[in-house]
PDB file with SEQRES, HELIX, SHEET and CRYST1 records, atoms N, CA, C and O in Angstrom:
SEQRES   1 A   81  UNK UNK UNK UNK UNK UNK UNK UNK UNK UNK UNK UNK UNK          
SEQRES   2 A   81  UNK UNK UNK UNK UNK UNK UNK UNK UNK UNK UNK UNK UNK          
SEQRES   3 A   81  UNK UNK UNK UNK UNK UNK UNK UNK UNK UNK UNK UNK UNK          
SEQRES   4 A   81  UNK UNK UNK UNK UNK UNK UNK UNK UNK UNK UNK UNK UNK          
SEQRES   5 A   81  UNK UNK UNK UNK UNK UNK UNK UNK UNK UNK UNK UNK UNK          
SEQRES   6 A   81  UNK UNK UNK UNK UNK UNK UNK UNK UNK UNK UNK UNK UNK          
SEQRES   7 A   81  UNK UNK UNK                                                  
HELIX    1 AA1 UNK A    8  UNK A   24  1                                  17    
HELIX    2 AA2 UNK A   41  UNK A   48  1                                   8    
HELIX    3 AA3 UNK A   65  UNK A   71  1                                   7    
CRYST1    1.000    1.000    1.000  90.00  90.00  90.00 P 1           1          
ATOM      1  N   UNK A   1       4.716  19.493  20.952  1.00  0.00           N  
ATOM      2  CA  UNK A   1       5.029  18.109  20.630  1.00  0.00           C  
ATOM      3  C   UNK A   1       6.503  17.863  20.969  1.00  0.00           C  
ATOM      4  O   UNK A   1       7.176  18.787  20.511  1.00  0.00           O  
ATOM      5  N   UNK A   2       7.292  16.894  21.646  1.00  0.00           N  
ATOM      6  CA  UNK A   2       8.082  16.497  22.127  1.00  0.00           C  
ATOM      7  C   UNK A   2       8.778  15.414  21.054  1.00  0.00           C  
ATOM      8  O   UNK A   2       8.042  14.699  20.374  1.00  0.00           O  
ATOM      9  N   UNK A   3      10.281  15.330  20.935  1.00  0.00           N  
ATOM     10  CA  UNK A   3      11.156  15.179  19.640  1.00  0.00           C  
ATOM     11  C   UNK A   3      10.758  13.491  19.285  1.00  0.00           C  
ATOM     12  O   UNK A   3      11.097  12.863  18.282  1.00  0.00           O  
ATOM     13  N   UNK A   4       9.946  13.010  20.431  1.00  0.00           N  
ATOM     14  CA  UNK A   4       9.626  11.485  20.214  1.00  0.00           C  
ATOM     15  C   UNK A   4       8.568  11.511  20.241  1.00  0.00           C  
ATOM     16  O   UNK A   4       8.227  10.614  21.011  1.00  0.00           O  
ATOM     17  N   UNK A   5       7.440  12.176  19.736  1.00  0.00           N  
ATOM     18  CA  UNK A   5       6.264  12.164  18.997  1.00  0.00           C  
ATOM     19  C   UNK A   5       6.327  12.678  17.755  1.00  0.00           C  
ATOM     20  O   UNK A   5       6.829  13.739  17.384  1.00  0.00           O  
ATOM     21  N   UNK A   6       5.564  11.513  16.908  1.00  0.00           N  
ATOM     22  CA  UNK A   6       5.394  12.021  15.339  1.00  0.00           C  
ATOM     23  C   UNK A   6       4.145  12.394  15.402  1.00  0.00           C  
ATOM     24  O   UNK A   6       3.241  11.912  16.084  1.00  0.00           O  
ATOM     25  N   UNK A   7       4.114  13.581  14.406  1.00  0.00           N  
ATOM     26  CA  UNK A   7       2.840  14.470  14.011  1.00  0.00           C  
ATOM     27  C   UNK A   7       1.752  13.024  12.917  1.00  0.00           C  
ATOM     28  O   UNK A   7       2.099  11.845  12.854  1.00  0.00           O  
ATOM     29  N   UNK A   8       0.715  13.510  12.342  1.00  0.00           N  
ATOM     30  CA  UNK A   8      -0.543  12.641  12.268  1.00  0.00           C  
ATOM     31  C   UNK A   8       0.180  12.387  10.718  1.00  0.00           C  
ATOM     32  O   UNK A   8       0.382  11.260  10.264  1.00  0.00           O  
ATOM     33  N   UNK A   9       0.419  13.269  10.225  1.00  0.00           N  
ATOM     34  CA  UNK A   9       0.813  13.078   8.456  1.00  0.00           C  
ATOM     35  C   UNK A   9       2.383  11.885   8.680  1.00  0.00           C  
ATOM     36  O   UNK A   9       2.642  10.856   8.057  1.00  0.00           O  
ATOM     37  N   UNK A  10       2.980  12.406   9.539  1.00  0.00           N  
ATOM     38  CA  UNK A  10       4.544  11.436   9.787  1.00  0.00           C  
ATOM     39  C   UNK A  10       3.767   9.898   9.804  1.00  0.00           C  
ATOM     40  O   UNK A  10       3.988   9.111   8.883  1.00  0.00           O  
ATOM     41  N   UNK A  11       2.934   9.579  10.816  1.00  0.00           N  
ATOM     42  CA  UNK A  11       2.131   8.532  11.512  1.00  0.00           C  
ATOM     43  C   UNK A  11       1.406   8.053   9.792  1.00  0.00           C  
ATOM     44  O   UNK A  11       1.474   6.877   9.437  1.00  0.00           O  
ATOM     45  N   UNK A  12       0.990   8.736   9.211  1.00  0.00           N  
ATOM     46  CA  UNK A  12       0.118   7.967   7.889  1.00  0.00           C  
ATOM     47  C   UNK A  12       1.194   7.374   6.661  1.00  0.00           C  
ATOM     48  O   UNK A  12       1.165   6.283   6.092  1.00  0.00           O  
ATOM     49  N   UNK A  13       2.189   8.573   6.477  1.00  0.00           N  
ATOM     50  CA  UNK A  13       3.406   8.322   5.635  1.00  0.00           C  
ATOM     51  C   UNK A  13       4.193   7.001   6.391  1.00  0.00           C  
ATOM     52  O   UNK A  13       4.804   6.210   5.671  1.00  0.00           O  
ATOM     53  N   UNK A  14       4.152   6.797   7.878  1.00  0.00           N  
ATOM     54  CA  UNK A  14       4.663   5.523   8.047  1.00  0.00           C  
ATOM     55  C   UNK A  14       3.849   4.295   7.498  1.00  0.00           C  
ATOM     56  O   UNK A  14       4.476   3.441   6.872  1.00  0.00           O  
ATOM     57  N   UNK A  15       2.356   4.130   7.708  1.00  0.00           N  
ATOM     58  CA  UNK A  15       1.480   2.891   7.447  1.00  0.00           C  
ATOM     59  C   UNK A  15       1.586   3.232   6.050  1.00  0.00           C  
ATOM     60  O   UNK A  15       2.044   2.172   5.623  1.00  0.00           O  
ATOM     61  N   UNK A  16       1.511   3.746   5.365  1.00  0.00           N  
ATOM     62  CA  UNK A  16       1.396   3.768   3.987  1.00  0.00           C  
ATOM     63  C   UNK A  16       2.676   3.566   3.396  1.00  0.00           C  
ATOM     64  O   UNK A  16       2.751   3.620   2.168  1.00  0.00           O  
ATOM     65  N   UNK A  17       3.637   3.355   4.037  1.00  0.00           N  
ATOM     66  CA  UNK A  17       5.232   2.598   3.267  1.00  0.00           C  
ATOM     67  C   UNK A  17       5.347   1.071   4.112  1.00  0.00           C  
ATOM     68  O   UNK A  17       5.768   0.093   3.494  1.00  0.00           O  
ATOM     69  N   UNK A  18       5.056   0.988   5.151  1.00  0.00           N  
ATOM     70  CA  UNK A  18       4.866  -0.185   5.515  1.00  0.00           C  
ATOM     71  C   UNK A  18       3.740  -0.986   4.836  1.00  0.00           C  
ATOM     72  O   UNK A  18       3.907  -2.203   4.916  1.00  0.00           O  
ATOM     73  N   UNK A  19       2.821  -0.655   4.297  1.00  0.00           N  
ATOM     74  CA  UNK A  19       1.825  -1.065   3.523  1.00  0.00           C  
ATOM     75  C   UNK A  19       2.718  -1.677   2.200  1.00  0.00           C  
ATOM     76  O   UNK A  19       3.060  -2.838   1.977  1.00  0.00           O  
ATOM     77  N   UNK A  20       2.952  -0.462   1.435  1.00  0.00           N  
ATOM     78  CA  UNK A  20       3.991  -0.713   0.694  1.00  0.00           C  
ATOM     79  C   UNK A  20       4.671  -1.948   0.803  1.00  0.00           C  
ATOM     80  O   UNK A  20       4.288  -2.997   0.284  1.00  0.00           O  
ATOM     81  N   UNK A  21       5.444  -1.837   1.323  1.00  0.00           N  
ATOM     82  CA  UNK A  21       6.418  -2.901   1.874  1.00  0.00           C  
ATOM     83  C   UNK A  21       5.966  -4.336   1.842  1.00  0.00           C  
ATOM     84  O   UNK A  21       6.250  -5.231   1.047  1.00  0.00           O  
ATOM     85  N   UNK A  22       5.105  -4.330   3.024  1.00  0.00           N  
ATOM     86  CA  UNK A  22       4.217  -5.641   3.117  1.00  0.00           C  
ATOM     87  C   UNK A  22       3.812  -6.070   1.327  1.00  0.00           C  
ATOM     88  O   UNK A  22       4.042  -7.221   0.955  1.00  0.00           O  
ATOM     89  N   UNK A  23       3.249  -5.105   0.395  1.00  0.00           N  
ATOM     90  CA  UNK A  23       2.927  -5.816  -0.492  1.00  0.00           C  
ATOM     91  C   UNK A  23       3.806  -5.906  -1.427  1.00  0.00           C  
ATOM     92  O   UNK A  23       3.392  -6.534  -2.402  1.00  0.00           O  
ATOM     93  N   UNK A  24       4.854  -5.524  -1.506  1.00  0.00           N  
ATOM     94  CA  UNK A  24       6.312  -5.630  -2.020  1.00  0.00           C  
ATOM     95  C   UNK A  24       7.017  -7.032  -1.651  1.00  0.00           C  
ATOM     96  O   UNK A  24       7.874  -7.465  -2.422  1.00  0.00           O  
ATOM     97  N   UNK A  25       6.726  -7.640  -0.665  1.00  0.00           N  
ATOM     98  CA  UNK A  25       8.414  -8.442  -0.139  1.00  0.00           C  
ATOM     99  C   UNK A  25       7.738  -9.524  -0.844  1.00  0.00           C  
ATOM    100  O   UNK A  25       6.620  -9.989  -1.065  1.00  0.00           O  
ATOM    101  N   UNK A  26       9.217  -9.725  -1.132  1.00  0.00           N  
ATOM    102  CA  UNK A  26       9.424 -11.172  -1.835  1.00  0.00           C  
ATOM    103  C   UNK A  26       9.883 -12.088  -0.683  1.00  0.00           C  
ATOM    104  O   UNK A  26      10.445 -13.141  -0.984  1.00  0.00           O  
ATOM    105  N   UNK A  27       9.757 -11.882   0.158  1.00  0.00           N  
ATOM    106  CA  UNK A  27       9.437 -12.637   1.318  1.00  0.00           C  
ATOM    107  C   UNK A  27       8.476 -13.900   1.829  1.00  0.00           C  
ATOM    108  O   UNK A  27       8.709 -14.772   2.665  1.00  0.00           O  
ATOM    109  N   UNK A  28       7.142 -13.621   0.886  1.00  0.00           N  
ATOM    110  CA  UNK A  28       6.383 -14.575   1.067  1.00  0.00           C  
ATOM    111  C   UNK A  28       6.264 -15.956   1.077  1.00  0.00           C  
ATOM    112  O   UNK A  28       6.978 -16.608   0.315  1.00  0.00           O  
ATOM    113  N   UNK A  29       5.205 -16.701   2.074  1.00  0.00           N  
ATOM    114  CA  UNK A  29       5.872 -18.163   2.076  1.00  0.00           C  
ATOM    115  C   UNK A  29       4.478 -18.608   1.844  1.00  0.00           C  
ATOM    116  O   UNK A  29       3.616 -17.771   2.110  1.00  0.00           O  
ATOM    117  N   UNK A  30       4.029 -19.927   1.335  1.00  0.00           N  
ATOM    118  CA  UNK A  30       2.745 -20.148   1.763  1.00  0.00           C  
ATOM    119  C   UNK A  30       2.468 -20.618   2.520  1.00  0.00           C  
ATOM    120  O   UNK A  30       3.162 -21.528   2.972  1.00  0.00           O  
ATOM    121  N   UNK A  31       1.169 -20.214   3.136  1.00  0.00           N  
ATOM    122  CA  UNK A  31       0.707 -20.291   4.920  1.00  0.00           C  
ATOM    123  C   UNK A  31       1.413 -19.453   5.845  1.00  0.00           C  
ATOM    124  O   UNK A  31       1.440 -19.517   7.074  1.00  0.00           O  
ATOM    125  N   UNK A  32       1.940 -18.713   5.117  1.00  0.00           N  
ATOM    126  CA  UNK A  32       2.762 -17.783   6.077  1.00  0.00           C  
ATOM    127  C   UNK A  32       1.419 -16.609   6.978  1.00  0.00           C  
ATOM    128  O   UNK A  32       0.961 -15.602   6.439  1.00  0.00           O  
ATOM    129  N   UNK A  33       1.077 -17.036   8.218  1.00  0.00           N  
ATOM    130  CA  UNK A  33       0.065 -15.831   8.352  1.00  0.00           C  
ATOM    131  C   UNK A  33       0.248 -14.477   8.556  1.00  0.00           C  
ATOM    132  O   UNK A  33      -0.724 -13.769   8.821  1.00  0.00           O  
ATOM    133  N   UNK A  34       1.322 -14.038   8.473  1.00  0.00           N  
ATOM    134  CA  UNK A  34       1.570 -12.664   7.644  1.00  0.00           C  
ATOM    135  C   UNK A  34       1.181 -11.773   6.496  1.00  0.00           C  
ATOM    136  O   UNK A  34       0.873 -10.593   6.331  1.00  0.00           O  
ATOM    137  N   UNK A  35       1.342 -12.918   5.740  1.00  0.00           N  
ATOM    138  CA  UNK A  35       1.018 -12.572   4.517  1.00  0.00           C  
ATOM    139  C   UNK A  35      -0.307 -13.313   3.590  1.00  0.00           C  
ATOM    140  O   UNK A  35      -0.285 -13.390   2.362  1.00  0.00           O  
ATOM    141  N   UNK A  36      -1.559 -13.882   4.554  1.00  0.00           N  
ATOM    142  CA  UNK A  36      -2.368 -14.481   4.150  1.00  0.00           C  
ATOM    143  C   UNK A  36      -3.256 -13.571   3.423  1.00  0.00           C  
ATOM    144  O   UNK A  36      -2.782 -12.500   3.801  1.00  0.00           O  
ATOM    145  N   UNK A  37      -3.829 -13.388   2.956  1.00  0.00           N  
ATOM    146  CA  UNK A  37      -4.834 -12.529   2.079  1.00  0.00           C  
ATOM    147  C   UNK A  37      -4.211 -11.327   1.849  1.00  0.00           C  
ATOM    148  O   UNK A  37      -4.812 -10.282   1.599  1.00  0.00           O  
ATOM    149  N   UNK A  38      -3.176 -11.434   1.916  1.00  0.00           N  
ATOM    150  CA  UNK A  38      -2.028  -9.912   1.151  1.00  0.00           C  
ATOM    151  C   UNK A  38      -2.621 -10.136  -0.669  1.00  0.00           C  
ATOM    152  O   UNK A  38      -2.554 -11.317  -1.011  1.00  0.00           O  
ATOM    153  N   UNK A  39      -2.923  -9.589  -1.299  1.00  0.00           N  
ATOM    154  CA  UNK A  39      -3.154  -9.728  -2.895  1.00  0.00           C  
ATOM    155  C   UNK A  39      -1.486  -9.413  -3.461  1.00  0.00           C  
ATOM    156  O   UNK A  39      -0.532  -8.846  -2.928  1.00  0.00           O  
ATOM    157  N   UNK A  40      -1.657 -10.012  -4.657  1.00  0.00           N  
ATOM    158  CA  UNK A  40      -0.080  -9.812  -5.510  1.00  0.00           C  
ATOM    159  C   UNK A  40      -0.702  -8.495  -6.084  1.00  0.00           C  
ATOM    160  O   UNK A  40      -1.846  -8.043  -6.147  1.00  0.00           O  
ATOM    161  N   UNK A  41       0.864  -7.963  -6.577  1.00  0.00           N  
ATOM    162  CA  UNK A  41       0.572  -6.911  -7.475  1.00  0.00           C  
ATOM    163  C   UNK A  41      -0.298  -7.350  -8.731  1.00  0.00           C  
ATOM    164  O   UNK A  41      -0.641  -6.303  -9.281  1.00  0.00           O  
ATOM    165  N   UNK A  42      -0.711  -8.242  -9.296  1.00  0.00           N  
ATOM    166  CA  UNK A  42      -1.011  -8.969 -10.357  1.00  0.00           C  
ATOM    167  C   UNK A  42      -2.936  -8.566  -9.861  1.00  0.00           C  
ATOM    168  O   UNK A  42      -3.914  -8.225 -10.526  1.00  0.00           O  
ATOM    169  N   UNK A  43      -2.731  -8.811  -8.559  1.00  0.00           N  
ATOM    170  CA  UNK A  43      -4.479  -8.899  -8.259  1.00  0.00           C  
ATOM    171  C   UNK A  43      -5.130  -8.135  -7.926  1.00  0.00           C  
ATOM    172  O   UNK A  43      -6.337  -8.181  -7.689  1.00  0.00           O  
ATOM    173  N   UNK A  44      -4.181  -7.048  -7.841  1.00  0.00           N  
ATOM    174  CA  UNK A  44      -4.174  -5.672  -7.133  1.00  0.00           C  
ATOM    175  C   UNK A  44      -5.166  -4.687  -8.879  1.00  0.00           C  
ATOM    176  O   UNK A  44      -6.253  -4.143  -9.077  1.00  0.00           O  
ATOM    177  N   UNK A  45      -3.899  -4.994  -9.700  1.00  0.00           N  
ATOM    178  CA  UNK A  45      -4.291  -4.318 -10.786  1.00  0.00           C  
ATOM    179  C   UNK A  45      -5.327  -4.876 -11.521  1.00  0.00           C  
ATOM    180  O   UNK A  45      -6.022  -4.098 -12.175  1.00  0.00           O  
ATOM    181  N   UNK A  46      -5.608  -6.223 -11.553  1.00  0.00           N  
ATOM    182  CA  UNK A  46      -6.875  -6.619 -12.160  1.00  0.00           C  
ATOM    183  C   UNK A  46      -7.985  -6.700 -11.218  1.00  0.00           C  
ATOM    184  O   UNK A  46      -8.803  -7.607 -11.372  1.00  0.00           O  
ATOM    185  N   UNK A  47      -8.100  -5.983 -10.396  1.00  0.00           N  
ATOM    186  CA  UNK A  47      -9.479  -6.055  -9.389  1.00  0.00           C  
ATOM    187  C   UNK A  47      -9.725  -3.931  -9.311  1.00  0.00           C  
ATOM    188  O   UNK A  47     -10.786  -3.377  -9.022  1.00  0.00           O  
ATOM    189  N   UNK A  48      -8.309  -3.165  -9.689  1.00  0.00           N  
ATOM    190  CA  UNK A  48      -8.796  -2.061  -9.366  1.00  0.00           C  
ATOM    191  C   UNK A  48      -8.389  -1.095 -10.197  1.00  0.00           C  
ATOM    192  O   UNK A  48      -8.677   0.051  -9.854  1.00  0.00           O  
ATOM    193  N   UNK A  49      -7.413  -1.338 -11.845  1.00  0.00           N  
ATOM    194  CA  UNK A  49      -7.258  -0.631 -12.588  1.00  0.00           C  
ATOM    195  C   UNK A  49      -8.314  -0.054 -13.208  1.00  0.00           C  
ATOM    196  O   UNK A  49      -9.347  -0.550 -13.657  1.00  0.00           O  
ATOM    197  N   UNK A  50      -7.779   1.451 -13.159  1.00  0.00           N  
ATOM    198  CA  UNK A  50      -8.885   2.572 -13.716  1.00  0.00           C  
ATOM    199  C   UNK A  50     -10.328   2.578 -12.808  1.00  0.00           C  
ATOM    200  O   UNK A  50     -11.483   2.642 -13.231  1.00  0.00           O  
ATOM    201  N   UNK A  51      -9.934   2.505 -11.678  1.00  0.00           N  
ATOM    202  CA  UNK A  51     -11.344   2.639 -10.789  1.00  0.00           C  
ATOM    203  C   UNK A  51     -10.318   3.667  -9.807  1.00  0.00           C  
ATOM    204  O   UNK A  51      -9.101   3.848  -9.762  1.00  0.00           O  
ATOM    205  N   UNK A  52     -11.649   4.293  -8.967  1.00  0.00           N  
ATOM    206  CA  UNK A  52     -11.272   5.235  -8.246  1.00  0.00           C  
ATOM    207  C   UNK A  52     -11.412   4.862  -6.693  1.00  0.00           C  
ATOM    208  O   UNK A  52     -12.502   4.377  -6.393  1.00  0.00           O  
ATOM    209  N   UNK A  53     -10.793   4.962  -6.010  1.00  0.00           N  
ATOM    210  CA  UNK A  53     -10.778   4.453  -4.187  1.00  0.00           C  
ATOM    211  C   UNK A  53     -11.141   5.408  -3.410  1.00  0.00           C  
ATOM    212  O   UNK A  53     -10.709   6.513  -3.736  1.00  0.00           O  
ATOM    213  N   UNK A  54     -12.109   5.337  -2.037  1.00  0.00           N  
ATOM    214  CA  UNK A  54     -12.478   6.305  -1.099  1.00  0.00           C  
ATOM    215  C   UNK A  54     -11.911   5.664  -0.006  1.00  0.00           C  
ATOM    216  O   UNK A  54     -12.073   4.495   0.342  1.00  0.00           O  
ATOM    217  N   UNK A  55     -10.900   6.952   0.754  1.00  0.00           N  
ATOM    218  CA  UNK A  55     -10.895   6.709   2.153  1.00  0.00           C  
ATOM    219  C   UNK A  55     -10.911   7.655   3.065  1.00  0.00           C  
ATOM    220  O   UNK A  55     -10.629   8.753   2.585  1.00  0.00           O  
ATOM    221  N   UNK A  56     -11.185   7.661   4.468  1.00  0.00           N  
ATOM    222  CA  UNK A  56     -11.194   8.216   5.549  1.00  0.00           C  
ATOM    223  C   UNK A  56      -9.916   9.602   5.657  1.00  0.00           C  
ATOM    224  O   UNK A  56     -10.008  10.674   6.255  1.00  0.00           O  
ATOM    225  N   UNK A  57      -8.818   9.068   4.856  1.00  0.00           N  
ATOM    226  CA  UNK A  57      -7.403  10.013   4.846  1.00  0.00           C  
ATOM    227  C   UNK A  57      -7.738  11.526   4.298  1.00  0.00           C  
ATOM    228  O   UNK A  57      -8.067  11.603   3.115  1.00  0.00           O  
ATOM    229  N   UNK A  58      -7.681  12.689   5.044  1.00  0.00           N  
ATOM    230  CA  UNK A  58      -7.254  14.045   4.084  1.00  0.00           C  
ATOM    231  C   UNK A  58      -7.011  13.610   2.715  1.00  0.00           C  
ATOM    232  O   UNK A  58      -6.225  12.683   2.526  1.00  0.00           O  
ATOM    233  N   UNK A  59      -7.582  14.161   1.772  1.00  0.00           N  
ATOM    234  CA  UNK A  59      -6.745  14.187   0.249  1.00  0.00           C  
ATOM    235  C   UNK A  59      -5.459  14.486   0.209  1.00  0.00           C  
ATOM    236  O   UNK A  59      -4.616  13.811  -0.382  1.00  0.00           O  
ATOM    237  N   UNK A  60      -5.342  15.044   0.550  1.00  0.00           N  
ATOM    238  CA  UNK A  60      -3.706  15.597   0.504  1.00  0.00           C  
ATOM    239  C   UNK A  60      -2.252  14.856   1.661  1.00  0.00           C  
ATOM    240  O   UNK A  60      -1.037  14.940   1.480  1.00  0.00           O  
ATOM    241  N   UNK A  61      -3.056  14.142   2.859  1.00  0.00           N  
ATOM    242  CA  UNK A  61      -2.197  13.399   2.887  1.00  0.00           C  
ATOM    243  C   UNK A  61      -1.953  11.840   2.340  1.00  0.00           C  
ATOM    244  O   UNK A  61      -2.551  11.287   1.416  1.00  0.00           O  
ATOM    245  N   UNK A  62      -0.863  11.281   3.212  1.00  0.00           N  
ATOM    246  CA  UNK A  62      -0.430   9.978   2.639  1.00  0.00           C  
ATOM    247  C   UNK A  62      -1.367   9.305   2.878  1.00  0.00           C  
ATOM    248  O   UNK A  62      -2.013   9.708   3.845  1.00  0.00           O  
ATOM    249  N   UNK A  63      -1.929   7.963   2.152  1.00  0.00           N  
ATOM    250  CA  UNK A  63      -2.835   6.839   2.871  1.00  0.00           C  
ATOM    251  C   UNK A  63      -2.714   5.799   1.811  1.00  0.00           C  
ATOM    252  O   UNK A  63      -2.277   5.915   0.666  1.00  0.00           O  
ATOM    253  N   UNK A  64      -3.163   4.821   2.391  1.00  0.00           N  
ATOM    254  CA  UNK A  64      -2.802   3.250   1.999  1.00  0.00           C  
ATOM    255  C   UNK A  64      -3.555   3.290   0.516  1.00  0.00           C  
ATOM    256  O   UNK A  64      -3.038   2.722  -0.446  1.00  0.00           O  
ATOM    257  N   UNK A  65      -4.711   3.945   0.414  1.00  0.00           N  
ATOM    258  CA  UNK A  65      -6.044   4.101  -0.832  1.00  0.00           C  
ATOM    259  C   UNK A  65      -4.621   4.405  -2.103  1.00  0.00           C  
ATOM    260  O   UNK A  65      -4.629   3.788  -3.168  1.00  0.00           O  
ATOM    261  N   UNK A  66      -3.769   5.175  -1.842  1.00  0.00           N  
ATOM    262  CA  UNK A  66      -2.993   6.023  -2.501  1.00  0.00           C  
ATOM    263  C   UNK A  66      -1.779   4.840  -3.184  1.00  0.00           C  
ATOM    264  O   UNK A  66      -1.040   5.058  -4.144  1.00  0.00           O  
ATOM    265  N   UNK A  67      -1.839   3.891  -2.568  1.00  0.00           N  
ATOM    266  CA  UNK A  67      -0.734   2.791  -2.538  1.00  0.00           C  
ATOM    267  C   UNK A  67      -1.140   1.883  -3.462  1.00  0.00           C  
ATOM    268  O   UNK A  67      -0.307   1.369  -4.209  1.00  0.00           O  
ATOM    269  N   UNK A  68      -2.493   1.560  -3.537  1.00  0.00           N  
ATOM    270  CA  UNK A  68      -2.827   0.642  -3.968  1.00  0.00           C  
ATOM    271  C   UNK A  68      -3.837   1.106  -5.603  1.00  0.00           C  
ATOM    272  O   UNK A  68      -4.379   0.401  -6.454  1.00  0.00           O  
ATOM    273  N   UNK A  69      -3.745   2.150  -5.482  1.00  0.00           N  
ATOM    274  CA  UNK A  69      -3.708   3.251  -6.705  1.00  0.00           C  
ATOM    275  C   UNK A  69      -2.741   3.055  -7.373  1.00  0.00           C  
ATOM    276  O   UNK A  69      -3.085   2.531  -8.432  1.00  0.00           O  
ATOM    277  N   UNK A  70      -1.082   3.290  -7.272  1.00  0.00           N  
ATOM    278  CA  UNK A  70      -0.244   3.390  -7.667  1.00  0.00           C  
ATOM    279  C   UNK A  70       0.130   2.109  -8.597  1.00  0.00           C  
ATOM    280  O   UNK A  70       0.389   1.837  -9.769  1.00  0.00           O  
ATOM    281  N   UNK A  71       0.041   1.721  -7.786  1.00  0.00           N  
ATOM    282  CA  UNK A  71      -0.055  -0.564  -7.964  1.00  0.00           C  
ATOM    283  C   UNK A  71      -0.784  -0.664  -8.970  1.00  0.00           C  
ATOM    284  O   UNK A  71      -0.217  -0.987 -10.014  1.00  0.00           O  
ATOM    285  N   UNK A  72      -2.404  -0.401  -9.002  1.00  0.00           N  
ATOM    286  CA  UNK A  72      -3.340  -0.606 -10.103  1.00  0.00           C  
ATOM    287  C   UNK A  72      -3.250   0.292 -11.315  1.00  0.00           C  
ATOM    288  O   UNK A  72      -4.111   0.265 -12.195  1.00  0.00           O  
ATOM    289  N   UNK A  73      -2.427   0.914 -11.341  1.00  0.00           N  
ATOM    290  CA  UNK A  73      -2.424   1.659 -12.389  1.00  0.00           C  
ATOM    291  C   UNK A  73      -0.721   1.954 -13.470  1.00  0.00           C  
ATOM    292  O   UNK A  73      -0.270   2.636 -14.391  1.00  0.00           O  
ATOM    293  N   UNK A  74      -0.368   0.906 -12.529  1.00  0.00           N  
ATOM    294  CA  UNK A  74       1.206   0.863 -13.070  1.00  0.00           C  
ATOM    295  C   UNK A  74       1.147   0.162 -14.392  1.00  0.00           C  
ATOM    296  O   UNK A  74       0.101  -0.405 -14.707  1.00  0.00           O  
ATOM    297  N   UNK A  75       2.211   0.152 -15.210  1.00  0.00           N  
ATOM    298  CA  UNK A  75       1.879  -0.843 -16.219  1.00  0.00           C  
ATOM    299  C   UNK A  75       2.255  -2.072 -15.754  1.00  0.00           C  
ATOM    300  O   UNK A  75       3.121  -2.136 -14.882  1.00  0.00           O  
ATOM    301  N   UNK A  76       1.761  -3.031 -16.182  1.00  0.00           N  
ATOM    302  CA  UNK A  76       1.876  -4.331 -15.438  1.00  0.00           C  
ATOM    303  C   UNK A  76       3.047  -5.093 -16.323  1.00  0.00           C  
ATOM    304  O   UNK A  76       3.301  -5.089 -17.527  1.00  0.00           O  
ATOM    305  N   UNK A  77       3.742  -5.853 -15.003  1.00  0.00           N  
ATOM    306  CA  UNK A  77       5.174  -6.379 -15.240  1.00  0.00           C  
ATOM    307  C   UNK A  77       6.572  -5.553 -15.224  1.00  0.00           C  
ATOM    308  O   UNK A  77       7.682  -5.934 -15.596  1.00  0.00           O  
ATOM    309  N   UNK A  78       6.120  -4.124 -14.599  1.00  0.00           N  
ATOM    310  CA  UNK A  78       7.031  -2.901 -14.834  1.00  0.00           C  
ATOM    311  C   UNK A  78       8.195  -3.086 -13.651  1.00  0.00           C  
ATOM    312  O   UNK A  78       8.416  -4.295 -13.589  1.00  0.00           O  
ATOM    313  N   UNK A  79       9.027  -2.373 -12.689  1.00  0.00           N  
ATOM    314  CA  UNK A  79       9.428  -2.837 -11.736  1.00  0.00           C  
ATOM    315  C   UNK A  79       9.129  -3.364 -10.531  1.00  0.00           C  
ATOM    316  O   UNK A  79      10.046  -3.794  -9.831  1.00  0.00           O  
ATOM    317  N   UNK A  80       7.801  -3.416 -10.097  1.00  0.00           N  
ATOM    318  CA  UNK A  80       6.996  -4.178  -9.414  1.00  0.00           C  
ATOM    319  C   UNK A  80       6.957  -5.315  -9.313  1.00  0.00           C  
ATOM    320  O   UNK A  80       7.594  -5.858 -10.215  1.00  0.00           O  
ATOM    321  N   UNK A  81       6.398  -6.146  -8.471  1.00  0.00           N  
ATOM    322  CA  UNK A  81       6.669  -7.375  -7.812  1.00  0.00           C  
ATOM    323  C   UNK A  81       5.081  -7.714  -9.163  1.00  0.00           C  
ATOM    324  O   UNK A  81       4.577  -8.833  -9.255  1.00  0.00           O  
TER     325      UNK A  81                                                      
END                                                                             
């Protein structure tokens, strides 16, 4: 592998903080199509607290399932958006 290729786990740890991100920014506008069917943290946790998520990702690496875990299970109103 050559110093400007990222390995598959680098490549998932990127979409899964950009994921992050995206559902983080206080950026949002309405009608913004960026951010159209993005859920708030608010909708995140009442559609998936205390439920369990399946995805395609290794267990052990990074993935978006893992993100939105974190979100639903935070206490709500904590430092989160």
């Amino acid at each position: 592998m050559s110093d400007d290729e990222i390995s598959a786990v680098e490549a998932r740890q990127f979409v899964a903080d950009a994921f992050r991100d995206r559902l983080a920014s206080s950026d949002r506008h309405p009608g913004d199509p960026l951010y159209e069917g993005t859920p708030t943290y608010h909708e995140i946790r009442a559609e998936l607290a205390g439920r369990d998520l399946a995805c395609w990702c290794p267990l052990d690496q990074p993935c978006h399932a893992d993100v939105l875990l974190e979100i639903a299970n935070a206490a709500e109103g904590g430092d989160q958006p």
